[in-house]
PDB file as gemmi writes it, atoms N, CA and C in Angstrom:
CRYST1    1.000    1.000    1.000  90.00  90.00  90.00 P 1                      
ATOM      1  N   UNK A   1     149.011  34.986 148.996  1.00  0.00           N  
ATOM      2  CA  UNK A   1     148.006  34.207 149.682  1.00  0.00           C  
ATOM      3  C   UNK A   1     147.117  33.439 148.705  1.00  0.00           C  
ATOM      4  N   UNK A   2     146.569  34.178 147.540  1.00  0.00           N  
ATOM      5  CA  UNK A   2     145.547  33.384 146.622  1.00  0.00           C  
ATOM      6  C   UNK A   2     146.459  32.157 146.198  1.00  0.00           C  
ATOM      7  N   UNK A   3     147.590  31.921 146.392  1.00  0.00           N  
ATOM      8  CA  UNK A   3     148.129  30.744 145.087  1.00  0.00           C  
ATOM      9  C   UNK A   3     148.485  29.843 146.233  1.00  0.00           C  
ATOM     10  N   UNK A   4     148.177  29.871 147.512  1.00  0.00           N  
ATOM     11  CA  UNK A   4     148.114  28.829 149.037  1.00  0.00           C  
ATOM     12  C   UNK A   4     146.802  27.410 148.392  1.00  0.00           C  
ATOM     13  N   UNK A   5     146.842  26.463 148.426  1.00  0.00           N  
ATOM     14  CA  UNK A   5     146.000  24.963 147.876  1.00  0.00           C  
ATOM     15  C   UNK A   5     145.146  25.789 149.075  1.00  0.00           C  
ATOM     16  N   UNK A   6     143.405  25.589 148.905  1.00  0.00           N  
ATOM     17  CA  UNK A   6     142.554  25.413 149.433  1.00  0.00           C  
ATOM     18  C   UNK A   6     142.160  27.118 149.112  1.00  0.00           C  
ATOM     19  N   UNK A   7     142.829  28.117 148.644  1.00  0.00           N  
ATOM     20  CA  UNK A   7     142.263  29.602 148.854  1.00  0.00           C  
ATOM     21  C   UNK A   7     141.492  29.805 148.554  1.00  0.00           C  
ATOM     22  N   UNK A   8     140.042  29.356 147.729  1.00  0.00           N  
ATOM     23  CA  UNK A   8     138.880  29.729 147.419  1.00  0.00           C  
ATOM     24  C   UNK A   8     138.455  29.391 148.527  1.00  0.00           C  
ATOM     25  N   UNK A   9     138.697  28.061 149.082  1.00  0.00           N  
ATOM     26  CA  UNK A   9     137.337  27.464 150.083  1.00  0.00           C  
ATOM     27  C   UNK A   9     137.323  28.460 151.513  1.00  0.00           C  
ATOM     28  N   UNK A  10     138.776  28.767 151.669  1.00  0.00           N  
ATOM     29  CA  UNK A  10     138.647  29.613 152.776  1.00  0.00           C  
ATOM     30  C   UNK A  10     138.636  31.277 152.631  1.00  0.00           C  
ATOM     31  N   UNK A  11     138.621  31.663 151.456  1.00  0.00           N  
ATOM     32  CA  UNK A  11     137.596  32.804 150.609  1.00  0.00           C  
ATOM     33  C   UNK A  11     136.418  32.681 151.597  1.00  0.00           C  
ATOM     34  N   UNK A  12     135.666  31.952 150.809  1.00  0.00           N  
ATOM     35  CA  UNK A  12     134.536  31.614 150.663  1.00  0.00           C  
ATOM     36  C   UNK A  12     133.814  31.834 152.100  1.00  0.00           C  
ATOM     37  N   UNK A  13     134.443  31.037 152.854  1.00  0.00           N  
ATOM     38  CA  UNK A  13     134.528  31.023 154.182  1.00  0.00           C  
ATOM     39  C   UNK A  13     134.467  32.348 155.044  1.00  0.00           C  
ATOM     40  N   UNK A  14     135.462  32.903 154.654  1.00  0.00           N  
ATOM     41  CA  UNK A  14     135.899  34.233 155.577  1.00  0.00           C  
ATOM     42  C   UNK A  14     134.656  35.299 155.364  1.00  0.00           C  
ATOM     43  N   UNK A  15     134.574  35.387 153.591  1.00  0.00           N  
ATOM     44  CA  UNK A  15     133.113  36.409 153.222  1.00  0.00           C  
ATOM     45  C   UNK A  15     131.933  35.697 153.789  1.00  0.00           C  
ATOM     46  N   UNK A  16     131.690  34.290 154.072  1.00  0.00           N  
ATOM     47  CA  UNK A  16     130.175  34.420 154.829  1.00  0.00           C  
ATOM     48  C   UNK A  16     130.139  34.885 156.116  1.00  0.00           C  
ATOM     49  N   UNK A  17     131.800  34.574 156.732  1.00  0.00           N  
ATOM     50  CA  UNK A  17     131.460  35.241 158.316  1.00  0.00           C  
ATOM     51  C   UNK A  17     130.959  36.751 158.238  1.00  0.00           C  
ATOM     52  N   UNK A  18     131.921  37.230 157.250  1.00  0.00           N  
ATOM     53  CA  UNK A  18     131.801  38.608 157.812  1.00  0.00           C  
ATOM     54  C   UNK A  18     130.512  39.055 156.782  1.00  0.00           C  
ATOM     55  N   UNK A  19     129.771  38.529 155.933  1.00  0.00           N  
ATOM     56  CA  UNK A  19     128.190  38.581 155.915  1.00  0.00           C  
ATOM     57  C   UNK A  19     127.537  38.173 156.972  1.00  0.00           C  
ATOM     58  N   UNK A  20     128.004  37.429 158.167  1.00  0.00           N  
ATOM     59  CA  UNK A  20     127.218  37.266 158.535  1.00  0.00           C  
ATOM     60  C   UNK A  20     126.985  38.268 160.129  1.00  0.00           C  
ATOM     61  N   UNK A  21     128.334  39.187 159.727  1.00  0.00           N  
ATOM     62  CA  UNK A  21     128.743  39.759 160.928  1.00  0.00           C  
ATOM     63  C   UNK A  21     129.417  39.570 162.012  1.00  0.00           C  
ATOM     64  N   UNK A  22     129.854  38.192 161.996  1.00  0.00           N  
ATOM     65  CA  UNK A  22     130.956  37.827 163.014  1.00  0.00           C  
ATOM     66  C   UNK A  22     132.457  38.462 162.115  1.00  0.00           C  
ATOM     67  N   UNK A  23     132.783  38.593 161.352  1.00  0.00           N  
ATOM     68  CA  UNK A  23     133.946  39.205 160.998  1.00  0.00           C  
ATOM     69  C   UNK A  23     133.619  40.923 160.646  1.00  0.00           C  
ATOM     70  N   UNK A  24     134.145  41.285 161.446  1.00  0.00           N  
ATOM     71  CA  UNK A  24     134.399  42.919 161.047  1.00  0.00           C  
ATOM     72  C   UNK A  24     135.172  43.471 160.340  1.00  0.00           C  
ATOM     73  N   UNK A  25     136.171  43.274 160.640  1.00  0.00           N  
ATOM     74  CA  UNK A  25     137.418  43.741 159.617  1.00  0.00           C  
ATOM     75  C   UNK A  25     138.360  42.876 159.590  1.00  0.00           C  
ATOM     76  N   UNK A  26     139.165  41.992 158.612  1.00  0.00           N  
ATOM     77  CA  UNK A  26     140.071  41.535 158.597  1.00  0.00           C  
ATOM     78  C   UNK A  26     141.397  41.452 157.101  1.00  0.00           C  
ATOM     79  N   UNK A  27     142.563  41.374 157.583  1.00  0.00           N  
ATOM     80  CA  UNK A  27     143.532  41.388 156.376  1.00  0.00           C  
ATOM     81  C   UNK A  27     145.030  40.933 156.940  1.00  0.00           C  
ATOM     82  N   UNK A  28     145.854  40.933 155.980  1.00  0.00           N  
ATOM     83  CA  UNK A  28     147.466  40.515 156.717  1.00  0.00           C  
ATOM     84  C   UNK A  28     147.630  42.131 156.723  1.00  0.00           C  
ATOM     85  N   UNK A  29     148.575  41.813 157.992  1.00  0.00           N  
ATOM     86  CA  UNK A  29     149.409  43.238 158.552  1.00  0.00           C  
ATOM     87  C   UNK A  29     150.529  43.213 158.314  1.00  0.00           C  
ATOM     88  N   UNK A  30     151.440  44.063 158.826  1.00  0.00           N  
ATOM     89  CA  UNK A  30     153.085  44.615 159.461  1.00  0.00           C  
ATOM     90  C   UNK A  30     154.000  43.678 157.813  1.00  0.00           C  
ATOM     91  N   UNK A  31     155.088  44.270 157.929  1.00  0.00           N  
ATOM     92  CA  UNK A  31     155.566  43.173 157.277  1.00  0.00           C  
ATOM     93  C   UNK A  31     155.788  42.154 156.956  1.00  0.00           C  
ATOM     94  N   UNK A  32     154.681  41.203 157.431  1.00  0.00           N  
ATOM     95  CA  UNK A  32     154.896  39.652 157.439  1.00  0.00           C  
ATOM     96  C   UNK A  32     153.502  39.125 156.709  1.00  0.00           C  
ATOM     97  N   UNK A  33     153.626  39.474 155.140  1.00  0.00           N  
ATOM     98  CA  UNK A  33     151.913  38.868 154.807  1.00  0.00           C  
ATOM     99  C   UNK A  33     151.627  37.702 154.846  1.00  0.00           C  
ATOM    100  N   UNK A  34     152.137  36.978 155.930  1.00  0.00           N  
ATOM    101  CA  UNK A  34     151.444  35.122 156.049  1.00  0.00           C  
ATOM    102  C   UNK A  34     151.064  35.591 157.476  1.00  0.00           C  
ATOM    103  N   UNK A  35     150.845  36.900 157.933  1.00  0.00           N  
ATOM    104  CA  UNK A  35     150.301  37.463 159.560  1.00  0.00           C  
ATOM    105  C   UNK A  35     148.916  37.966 159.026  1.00  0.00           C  
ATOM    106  N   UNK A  36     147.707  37.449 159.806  1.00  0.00           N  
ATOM    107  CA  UNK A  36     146.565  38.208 159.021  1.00  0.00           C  
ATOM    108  C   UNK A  36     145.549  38.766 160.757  1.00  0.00           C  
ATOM    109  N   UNK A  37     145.261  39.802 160.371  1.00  0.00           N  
ATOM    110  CA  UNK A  37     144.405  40.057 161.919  1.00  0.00           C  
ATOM    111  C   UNK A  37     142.651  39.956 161.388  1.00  0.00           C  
ATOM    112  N   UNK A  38     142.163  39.417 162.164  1.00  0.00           N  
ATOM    113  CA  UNK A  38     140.475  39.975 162.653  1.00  0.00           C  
ATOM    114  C   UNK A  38     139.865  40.341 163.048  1.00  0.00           C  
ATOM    115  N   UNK A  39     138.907  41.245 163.263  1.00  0.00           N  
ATOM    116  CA  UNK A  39     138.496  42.142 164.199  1.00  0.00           C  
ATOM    117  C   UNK A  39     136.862  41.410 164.008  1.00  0.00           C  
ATOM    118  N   UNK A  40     136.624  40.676 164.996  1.00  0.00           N  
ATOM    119  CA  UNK A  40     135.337  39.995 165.403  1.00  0.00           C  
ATOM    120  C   UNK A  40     134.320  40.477 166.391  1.00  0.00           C  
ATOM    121  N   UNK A  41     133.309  40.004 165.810  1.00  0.00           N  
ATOM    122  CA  UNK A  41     131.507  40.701 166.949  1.00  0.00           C  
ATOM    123  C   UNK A  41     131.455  39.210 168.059  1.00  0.00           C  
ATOM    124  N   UNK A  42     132.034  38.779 168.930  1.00  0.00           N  
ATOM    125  CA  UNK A  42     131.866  37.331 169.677  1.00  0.00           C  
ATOM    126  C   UNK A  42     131.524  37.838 170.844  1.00  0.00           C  
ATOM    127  N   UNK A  43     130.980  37.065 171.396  1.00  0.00           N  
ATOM    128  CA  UNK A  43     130.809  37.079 173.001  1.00  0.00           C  
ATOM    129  C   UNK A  43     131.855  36.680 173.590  1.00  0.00           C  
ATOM    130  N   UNK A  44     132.568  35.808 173.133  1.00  0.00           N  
ATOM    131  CA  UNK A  44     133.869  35.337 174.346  1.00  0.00           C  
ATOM    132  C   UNK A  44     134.881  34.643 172.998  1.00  0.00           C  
ATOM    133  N   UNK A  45     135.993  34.306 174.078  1.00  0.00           N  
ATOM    134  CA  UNK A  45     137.118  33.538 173.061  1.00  0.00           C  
ATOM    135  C   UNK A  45     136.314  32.215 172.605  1.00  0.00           C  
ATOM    136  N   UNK A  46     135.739  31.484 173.378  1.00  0.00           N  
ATOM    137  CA  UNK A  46     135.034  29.886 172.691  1.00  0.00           C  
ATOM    138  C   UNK A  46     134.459  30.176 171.633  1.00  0.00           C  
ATOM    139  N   UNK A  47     134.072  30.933 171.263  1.00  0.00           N  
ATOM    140  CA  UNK A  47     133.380  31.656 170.720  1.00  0.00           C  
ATOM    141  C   UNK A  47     133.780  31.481 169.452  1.00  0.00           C  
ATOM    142  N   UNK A  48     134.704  32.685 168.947  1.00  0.00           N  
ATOM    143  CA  UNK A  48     135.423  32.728 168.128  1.00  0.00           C  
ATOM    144  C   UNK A  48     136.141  31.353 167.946  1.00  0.00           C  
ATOM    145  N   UNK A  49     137.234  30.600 168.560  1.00  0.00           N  
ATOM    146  CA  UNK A  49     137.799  29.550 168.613  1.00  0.00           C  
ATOM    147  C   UNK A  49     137.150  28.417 167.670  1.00  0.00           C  
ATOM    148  N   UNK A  50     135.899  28.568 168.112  1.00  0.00           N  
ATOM    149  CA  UNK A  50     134.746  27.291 167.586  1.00  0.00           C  
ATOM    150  C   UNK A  50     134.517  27.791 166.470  1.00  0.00           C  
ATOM    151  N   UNK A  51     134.044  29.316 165.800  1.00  0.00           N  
ATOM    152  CA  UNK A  51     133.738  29.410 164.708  1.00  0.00           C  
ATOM    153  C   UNK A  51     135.221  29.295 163.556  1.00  0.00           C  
ATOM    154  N   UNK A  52     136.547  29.906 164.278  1.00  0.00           N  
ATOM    155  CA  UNK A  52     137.254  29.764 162.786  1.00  0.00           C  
ATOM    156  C   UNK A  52     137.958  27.908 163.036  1.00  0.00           C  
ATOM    157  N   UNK A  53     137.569  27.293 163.955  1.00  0.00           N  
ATOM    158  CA  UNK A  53     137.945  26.035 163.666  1.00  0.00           C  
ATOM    159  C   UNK A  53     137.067  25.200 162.529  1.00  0.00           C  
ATOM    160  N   UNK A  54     136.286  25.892 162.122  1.00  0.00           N  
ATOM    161  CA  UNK A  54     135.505  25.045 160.615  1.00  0.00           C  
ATOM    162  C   UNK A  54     136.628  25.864 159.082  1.00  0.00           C  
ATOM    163  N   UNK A  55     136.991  27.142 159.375  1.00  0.00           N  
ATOM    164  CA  UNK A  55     137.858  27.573 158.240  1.00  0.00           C  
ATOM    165  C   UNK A  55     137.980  26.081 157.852  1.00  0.00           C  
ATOM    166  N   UNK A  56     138.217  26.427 156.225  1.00  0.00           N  
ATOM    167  CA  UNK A  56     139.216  24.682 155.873  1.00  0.00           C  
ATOM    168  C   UNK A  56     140.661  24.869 155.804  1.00  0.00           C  
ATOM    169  N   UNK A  57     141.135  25.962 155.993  1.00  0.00           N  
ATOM    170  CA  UNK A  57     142.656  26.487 155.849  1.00  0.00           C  
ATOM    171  C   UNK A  57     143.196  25.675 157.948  1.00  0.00           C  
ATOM    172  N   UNK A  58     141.785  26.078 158.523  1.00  0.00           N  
ATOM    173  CA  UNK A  58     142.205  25.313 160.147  1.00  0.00           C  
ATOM    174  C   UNK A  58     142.565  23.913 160.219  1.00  0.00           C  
ATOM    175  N   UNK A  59     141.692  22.869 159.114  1.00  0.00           N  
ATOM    176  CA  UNK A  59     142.074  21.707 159.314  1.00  0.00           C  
ATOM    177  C   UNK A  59     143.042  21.308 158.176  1.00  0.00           C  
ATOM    178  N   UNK A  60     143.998  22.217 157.819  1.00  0.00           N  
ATOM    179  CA  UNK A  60     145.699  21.717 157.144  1.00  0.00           C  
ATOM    180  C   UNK A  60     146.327  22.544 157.995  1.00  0.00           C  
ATOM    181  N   UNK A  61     145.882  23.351 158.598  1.00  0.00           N  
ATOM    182  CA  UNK A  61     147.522  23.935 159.480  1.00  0.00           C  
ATOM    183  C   UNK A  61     147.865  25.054 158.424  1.00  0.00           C  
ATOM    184  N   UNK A  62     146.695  25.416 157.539  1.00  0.00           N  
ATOM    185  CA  UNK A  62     147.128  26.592 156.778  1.00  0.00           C  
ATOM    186  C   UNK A  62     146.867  28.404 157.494  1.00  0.00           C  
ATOM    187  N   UNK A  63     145.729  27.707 158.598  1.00  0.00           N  
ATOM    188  CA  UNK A  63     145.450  28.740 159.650  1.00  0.00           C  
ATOM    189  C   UNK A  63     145.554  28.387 160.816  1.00  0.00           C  
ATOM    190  N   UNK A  64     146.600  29.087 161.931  1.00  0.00           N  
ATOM    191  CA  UNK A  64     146.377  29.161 163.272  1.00  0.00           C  
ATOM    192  C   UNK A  64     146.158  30.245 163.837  1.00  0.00           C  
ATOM    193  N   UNK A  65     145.250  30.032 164.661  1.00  0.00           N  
ATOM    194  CA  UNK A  65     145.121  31.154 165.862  1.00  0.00           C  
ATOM    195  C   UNK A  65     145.597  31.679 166.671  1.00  0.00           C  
ATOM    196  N   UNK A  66     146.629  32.835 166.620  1.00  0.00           N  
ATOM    197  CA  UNK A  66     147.977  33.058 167.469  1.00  0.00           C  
ATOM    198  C   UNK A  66     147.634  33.225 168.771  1.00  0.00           C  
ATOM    199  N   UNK A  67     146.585  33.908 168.649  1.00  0.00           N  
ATOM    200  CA  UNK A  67     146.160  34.876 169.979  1.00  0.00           C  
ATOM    201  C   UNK A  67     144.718  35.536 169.467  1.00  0.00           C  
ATOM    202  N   UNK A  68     144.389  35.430 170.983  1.00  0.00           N  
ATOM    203  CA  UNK A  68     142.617  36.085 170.927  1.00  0.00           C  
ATOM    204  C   UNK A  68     142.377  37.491 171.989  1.00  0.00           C  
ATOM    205  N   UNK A  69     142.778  38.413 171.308  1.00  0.00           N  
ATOM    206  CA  UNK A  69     142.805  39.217 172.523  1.00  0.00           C  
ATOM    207  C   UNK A  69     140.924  40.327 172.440  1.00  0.00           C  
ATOM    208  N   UNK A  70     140.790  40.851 173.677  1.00  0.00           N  
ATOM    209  CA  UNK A  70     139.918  41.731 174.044  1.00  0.00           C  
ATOM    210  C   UNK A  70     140.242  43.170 173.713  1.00  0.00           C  
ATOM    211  N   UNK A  71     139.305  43.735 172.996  1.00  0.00           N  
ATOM    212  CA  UNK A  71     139.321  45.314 172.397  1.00  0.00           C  
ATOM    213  C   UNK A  71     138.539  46.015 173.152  1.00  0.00           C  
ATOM    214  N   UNK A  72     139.094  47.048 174.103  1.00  0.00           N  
ATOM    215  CA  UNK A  72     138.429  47.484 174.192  1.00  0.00           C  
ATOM    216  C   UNK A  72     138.212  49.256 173.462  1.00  0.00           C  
ATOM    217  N   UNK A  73     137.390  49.017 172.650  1.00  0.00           N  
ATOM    218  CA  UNK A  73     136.922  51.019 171.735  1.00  0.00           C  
ATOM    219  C   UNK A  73     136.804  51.482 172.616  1.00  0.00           C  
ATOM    220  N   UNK A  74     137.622  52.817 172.046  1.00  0.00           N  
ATOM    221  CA  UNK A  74     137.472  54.056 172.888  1.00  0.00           C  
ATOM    222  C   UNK A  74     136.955  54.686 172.115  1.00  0.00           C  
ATOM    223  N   UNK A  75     136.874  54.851 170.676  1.00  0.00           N  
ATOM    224  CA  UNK A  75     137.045  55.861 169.492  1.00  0.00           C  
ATOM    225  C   UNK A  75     135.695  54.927 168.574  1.00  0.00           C  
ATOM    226  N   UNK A  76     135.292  55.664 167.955  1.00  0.00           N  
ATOM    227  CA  UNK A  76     134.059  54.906 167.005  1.00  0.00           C  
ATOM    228  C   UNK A  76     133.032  54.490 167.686  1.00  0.00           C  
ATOM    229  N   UNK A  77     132.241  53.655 166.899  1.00  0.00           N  
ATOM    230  CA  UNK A  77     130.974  52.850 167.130  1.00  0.00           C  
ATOM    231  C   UNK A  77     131.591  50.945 167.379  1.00  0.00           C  
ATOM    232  N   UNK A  78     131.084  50.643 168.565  1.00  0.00           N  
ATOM    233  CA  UNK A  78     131.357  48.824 168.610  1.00  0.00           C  
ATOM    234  C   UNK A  78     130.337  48.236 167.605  1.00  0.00           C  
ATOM    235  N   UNK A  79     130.773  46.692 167.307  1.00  0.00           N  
ATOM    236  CA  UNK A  79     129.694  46.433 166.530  1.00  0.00           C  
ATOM    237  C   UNK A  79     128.412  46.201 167.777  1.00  0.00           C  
ATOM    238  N   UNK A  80     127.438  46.186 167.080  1.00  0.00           N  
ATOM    239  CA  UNK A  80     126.065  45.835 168.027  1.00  0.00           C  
ATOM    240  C   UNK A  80     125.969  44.105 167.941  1.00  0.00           C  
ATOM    241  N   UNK A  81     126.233  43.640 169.362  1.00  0.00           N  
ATOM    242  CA  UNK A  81     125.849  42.112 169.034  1.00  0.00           C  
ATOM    243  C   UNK A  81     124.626  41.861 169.590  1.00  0.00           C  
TER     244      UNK A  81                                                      
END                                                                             
């Protein structure tokens, strides 16, 4: 992933969300490391949608958004929004 054109800026990017608390946990999964999941604090899908459409990896097509699904915890603490 680091040697992808643009990987600092969307570094950069990803650590202010999740300073800022909209990103909770995120990384690539399963055997496919160009698959990456997020685990986000949003109120709704627009939500999210609108915030990773500024990524700069969103405007080359270096990031798409496969799917936005709803979690619901059973186990742990949710984040507090």
């Amino acid at each position: 992933m680091e040697e992808q054109a643009g990987w600092s800026e969307h570094a950069a990017f990803m650590n202010e969300l999740e300073a800022e608390g909209f990103v909770v946990m995120g990384g690539p999964y399963g055997e496919h490391p160009h698959r990456a999941l997020l685990v986000v604090n949003a109120a709704n899908e627009n939500e999210i949608r609108v915030r990773l459409a500024d990524d700069p990896w969103s405007a080359t097509s270096t990031l798409r958004t496969a799917e936005v699904a709803p979690w619901e915890i059973r186990l742990g603490k949710s984040p507090v929004r």
